[in-house]
C-alpha positions as CSV (number, residue, x, y, z in Angstrom):
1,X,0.1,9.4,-16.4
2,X,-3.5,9.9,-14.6
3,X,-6.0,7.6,-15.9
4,X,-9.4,8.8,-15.4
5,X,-13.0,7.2,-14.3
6,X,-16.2,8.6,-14.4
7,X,-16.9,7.7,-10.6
8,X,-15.5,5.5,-8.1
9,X,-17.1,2.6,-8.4
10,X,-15.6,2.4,-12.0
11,X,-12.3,3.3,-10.5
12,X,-12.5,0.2,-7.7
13,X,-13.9,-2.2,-10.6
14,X,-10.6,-1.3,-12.7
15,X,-8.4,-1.5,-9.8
16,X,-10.0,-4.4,-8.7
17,X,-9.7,-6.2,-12.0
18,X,-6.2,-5.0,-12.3
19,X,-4.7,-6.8,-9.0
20,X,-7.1,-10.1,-9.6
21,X,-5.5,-9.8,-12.9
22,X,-2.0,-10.0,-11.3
23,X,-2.6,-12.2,-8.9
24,X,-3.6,-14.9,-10.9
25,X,-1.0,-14.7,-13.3
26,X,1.7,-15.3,-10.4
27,X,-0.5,-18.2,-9.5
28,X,-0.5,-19.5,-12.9
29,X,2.9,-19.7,-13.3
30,X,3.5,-22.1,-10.0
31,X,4.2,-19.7,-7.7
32,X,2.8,-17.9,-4.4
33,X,1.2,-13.9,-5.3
34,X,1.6,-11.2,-2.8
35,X,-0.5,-8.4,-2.7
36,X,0.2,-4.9,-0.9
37,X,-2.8,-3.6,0.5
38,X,-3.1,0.1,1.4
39,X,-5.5,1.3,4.6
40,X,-7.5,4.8,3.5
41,X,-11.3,5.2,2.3
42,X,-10.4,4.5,-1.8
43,X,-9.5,0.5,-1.4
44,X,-12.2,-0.5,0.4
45,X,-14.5,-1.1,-2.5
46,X,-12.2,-2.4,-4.2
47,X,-11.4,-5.1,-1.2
48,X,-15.1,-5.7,-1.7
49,X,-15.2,-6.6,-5.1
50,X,-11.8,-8.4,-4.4
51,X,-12.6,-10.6,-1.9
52,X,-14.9,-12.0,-4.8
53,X,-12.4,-12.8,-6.6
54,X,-12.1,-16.5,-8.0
55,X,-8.6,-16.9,-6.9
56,X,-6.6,-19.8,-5.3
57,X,-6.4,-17.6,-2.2
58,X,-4.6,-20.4,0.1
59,X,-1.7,-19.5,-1.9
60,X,-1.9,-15.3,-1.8
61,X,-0.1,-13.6,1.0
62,X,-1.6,-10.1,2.4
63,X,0.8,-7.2,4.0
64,X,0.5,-3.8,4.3
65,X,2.3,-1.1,2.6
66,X,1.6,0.3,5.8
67,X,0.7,0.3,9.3
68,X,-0.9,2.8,12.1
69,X,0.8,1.4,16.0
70,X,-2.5,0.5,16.9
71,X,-3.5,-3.1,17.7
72,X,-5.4,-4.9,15.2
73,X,-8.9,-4.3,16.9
74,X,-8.3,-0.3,17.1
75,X,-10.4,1.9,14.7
76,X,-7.5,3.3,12.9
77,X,-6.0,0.0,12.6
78,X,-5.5,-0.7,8.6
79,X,-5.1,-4.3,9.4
80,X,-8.8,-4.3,10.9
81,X,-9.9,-2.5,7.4
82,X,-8.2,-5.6,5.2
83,X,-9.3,-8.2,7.8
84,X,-13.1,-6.4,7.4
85,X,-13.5,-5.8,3.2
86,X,-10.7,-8.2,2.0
87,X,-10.3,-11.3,4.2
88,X,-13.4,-12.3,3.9
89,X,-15.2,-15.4,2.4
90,X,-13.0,-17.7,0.1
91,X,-10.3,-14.4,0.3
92,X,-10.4,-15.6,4.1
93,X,-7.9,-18.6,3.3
94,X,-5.2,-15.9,2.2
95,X,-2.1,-15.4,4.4
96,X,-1.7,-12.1,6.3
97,X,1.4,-11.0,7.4
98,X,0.9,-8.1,9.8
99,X,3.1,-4.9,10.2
100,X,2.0,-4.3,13.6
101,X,3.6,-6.6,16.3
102,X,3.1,-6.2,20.0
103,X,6.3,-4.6,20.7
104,X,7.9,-1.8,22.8
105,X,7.8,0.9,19.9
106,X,7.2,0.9,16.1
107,X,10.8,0.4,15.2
108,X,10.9,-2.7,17.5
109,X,7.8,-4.0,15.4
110,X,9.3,-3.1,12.4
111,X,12.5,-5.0,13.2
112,X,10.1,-7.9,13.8
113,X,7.9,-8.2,10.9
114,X,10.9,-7.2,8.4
115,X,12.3,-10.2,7.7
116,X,8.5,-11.7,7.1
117,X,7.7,-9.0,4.8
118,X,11.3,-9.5,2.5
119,X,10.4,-13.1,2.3
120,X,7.3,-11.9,0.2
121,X,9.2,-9.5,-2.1
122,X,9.2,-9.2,-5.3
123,X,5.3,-8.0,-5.3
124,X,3.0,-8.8,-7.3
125,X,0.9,-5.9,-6.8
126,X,1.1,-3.1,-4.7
127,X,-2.1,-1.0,-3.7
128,X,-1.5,2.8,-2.6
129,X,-3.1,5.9,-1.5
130,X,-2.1,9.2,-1.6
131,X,-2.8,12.1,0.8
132,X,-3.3,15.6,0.0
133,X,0.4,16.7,1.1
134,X,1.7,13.9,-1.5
135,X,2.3,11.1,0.8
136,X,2.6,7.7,0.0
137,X,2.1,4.5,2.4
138,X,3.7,6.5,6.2
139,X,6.5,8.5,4.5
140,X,4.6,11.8,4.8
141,X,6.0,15.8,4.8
142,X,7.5,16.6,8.3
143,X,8.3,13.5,9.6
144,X,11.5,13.7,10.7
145,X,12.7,10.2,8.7
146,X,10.9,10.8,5.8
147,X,14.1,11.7,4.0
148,X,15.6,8.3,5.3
149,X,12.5,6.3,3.9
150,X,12.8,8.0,0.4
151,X,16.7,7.5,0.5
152,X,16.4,4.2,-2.6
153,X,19.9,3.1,-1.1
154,X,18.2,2.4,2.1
155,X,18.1,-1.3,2.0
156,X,15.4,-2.1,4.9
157,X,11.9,-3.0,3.9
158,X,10.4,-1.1,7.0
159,X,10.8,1.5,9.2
160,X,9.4,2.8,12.2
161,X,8.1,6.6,12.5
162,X,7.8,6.7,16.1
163,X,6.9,10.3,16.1
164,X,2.9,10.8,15.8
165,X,1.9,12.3,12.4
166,X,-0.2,11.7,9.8
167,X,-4.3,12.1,10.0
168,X,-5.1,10.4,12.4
169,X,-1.9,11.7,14.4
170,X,-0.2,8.4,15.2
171,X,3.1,6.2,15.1
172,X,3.6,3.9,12.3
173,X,5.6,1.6,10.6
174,X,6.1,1.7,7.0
175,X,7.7,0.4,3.9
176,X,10.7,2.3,2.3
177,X,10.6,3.4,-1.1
178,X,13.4,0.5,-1.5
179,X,10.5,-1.8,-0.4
180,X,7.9,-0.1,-2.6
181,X,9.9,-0.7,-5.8
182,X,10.1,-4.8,-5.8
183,X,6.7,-4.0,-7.3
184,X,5.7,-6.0,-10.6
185,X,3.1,-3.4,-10.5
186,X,1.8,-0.3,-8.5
187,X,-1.5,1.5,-8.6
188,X,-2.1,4.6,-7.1
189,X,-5.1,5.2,-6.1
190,X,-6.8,9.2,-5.9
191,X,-9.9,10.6,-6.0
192,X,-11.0,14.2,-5.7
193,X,-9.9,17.5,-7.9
194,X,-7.6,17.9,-5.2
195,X,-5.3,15.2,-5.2
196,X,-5.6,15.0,-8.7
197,X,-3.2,18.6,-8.5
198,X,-0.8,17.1,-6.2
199,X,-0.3,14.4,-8.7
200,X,0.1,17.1,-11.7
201,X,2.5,19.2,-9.4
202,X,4.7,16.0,-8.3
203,X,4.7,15.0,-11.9
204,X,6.2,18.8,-12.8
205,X,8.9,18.5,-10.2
206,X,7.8,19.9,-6.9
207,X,9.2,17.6,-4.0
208,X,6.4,15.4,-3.0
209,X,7.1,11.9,-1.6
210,X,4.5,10.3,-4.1
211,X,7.3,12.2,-7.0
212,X,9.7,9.5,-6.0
213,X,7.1,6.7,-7.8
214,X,6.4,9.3,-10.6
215,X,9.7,9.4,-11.3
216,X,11.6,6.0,-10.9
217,X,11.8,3.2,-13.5
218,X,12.1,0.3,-11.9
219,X,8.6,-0.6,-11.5
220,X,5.8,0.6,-13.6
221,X,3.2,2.7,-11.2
222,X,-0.7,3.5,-12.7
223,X,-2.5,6.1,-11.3
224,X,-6.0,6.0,-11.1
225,X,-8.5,9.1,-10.2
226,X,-12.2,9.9,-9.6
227,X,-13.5,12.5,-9.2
């Protein structure tokens, strides 16, 4: 279930490769890719090598799997992050489709970017972290609508979590495990002994939101570590 690397760099070259991979096979069979990319420290390299990428990428669309309620120029913004290690050189004629709209409250923004996001679905690849509670994209332990987002009947793409929580301690908007799985692929991506145990524990049945893509079979999730 865990594959392993010897460092990170090795783990951001195989990720890398993986979602270029995918990305261009969408492209070669006549049709626009979509990528889900992830804010958090692990995807930035492999934005960097990304954005390298020979790619058509006037015909790649960018989201997010999910989104601090920030504005696009604020530090914890994970728009900012894509916009600074991915969209970037040729990867600069990709289409973004933010999560974060200048609205009165995240579920307002997540009302208006969910129809945007749909029309992107099914993903070609989707890029995740994981924290060290188990949390996957903003449907993190405590959160009062974390059961909601989880819930695979829940048909909405998005969701807002008005309430602030998370690291850093803000609101968000997020994709629903219903969005999450029309994924042609998912990669997880963990570094760290620690998160490496959350993984293990998810996979043996504790309750951990990131055991809801352990345990599903409707689309086929990797997860990469370094240590």
């Amino acid at each position: 279930m865990i594959e392993s690397f010897d460092d990170g760099a090795a783990m951001a070259e195989a990720a890398a490769e993986a979602t270029r991979a995918a990305l261009a096979a969408a492209l070669a069979a006549g049709r626009r890719a979509s990528l889900v990319a992830t804010g958090g420290r692990s995807p930035g390299p492999v934005y960097d090598r990304l954005a390298a990428a020979a790619l058509d990428w006037s015909r790649v669309d960018v989201t997010l799997s999910d989104e601090r309620f920030v504005p696009p120029d604020h530090a914890a913004s994970n728009e900012r992050l894509v916009r600074e290690r991915l969209l970037r050189g040729a990867a600069a004629d990709a289409r973004f489709v933010p999560l974060f709209r200048p609205a009165a409250d995240p579920d307002a923004a997540a009302r208006a970017a969910e129809a945007s996001v749909e029309a992107l679905a099914p993903f070609d690849v989707t890029l995740l972290g994981m924290g060290p509670d188990g949390h996957v994209a903003s449907l993190i332990p405590g959160s009062p609508r974390v059961a909601q987002g989880l819930d695979p009947s829940l048909t909405k793409m998005l969701m807002g979590v008005p309430e602030a929580i998370g690291d850093p301690p803000l609101p968000r908007i997020t994709l629903t495990l219903h969005a999450l799985l029309q994924s042609r692929a998912i990669l997880v991506l963990i570094t760290g002994e620690t998160k490496r145990r959350v993984i293990e524990r998810a996979a043996a049945g504790e309750d951990l939101p990131v055991r809801a893509l352990l345990t599903q079979a409707e689309a086929p999730v990797r997860v990469l570590w370094a240590p």
